[in-house]
C-alpha positions in Angstrom: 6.6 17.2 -11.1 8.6 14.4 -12.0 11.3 13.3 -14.9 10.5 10.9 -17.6 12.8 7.8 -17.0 13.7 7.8 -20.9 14.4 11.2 -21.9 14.7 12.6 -18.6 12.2 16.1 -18.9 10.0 17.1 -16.3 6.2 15.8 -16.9 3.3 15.8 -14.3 2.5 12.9 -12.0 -0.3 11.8 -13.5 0.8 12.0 -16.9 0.5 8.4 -18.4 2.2 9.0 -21.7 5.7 11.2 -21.7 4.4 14.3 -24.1 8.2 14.9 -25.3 9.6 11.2 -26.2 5.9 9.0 -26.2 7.5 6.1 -23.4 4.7 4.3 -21.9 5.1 5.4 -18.3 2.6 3.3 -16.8 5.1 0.2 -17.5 6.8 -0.4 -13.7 10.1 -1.1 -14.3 12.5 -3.5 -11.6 13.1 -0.3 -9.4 9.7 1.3 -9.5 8.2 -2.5 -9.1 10.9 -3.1 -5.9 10.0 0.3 -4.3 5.9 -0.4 -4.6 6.7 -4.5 -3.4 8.9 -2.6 -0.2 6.2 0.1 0.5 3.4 -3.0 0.7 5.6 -5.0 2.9 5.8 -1.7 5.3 2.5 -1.5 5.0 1.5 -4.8 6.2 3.7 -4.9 8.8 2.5 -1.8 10.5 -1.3 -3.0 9.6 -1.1 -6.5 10.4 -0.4 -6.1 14.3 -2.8 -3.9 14.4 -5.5 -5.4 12.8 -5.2 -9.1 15.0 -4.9 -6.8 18.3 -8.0 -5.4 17.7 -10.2 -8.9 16.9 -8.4 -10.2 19.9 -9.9 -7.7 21.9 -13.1 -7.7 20.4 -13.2 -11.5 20.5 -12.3 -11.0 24.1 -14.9 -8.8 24.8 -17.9 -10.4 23.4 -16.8 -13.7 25.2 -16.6 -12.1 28.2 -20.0 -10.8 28.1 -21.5 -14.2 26.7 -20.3 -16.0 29.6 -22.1 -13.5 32.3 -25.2 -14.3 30.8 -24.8 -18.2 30.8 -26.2 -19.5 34.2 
C-alpha cells in the first residue's frame, strides 16, 4: 500500500487510477522520474563491471585455446 500523491489516501501499488480523487498516477512526476533515473544509474554501475569482466575472460579463454591448436 501506498498514498496517492494528490489527495494523499492509501491505494494499492498497482492501482493506475487513484479510486478516491481520479489523478492519473501513471504520470512520473520530477521526484518519482529522479528516483527511477538514480536507481538505473546504480544499476549500471553494479552491472556494467560485471558484464566487461566476464567477455574479458571469455575472450581470454577462447584465444587461449585457439592459439594451442595453431601449429
Amino acid at each position: 500500500m501506498y498514498t496517492c500523491r494528490e489527495c494523499d489516501n492509501e491505494i494499492n501499488e498497482g492501482t493506475e487510477i487513484c479510486p478516491h480523487c481520479g489523478a492519473d498516477l501513471t504520470i512520473l512526476t520530477e521526484e518519482g522520474l529522479a528516483a527511477r533515473q538514480t536507481a538505473l544509474r546504480k544499476t549500471l554501475v553494479r552491472w556494467v563491471p560485471l558484464l566487461l569482466v566476464l567477455i574479458g575472460a571469455l575472450g581470454f579463454f577462447i584465444w587461449y585455446f585457439v592459439n594451442l591448436r595453431v601449429p
